[in-house]
C-alpha positions, 0 to 999 in steps of 0.5 A: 500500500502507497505511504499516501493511502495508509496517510489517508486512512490513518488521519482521515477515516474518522473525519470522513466516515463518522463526520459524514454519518453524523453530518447527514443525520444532523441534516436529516433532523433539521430537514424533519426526515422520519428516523426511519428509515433513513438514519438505521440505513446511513448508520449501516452505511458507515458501519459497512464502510468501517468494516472494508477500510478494516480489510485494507488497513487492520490495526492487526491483521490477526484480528481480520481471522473469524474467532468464531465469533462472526455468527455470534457477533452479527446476533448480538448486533442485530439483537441490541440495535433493535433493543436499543431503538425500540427503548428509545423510540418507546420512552422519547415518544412517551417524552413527546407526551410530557406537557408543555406546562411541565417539560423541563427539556429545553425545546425551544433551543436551537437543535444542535443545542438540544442534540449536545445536550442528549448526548451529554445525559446519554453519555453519562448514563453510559460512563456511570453504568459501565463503570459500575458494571466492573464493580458489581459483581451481578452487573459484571456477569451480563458485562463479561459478554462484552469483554469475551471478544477475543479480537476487537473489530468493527461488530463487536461493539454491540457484543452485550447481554440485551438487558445490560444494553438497556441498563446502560442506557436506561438511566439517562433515557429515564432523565430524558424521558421525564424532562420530555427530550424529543423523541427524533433527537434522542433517536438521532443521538443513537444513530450517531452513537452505533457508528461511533461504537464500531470505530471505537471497536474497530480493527482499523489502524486510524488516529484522531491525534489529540481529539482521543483525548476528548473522544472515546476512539479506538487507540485508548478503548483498546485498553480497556479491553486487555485481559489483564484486568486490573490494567482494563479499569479505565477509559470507560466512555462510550462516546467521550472521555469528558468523564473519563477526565473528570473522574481520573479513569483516563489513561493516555494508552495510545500506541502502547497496547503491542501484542497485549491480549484482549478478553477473558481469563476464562477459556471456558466462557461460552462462544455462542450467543444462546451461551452467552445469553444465559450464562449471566443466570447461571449460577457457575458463571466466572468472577471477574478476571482479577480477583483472587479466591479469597475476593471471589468468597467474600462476593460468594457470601455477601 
């Protein structure tokens, strides 16, 4: 490959694909186009055009090789952006629902202010649930699917149990849905996100510079993934790393994950999407990679 194109996609591959997803969807909220379909159909856009500019410059290129996880990735993609839309088409239209007499939501702002201020609920939410998630012991068995990826590529930044995709995002559509936030905003912001989440998974060897210290991108989220994990709790932003920086769980991991591995201590840990769905119930379901024997009693106990 021409030292120019490996350029090219390096530095403007997150510019491009992401600015022009979120771009013509902002465009699309402004114009009153219907969420769907047109949102869902540039998000899979943006996702497709991730998945071949994966193929043509992989961050590693172990990681282009099924793990057999393809089949099982493309469920739980499928199965968590429905979850994830219908929550969110369901609680924003019972936010439209909210009189005027009461909505705390500033509808009379300009859209782009309405859509920032979304993001910033939903972004909080996502921070303080995943990072509660590494905590709570019930939490972790349904956030273990997540981190069980044993490669990090474009699908599976949807790798997660449908219920703890819900709680995720579940406390900040609350907020959003009692202030009476617009239904076509919130849903945009997910829109705007899905592309986010499978740069911020991808096996592609891009860079935003400095902005990784703002934006949640793949050169400090691959960390967050390493096996090791004690060295993984950090950089939990799903789209910024505002809180990341405000809460001192930011580590500048750029350039130096080298041939870490990513996943789970645990090489028993179900491969299929049917086992993973159920294991989080399952009363032999793994501890967190991490803790010893005498934490994993203590948990046991309690």
């Amino acid at each position: 490959m021409s030292i120019p194109l490996r350029f090219a996609i390096r530095w403007l591959s997150y510019p491009l694909v992401f600015g022009g997803c979120a771009s013509f969807m902002i465009w699309a909220l402004y114009a009153g186009i219907p969420y769907w379909p047109t949102t869902p159909i540039v998000a899979a856009a943006g996702l497709l055009l991730i998945a071949g500019l994966e193929r043509i410059q992989p961050f590693r290129r172990a990681w282009l090789e099924d793990h057999q996880d393809t089949l099982t990735d493309l469920l739980h993609m499928l199965v968590n952006l429905s979850v994830i839309q219908f929550t969110a088409e369901f609680l924003a239209k019972l936010g439209d629902a909210v009189p005027a007499s009461v909505r705390l939501f500033p509808i009379e702002s300009p859209l782009w202010l309405q859509l920032l201020l979304v993001a910033a609920v939903l972004d909080l939410s996502l921070y303080v649930m995943h990072r509660i998630s590494h905590r709570v012991h019930w939490l972790w068995r349904f956030h273990m699917i997540h981190h069980s990826a044993e490669r990090l590529y474009w699908m599976n930044g949807e790798r997660r149990h449908p219920l703890h995709a819900a709680l995720m995002a579940g406390p900040g559509l609350v907020v959003l849905l009692i202030s009476g936030a617009p239904s076509a905003v919130v849903a945009t912001w997910f829109g705007i996100l899905t592309v986010h989440l499978a740069f911020q998974h991808s096996n592609l060897d891009y860079s935003v510079g400095w902005l990784r210290h703002v934006l949640g991108v793949a050169e400090v989220h691959r960390w967050h993934h390493k096996r090791d994990f004690e060295d993984a709790q950090v950089n939990f932003g799903e789209f910024s790393t505002v809180w990341d920086q405000m809460f001192g769980t930011f580590y500048d991991s750029a350039g130096k994950l080298g041939e870490a591995e990513v996943g789970l201590h645990e090489k028993d840990y179900p491969r299929n999407y049917f086992g993973q769905f159920i294991d989080p119930v399952h009363p032999t379901s793994a501890y967190p990679a991490g803790h010893n024997s005498s934490e994993q009693d203590e948990i046991r106990n309690t």
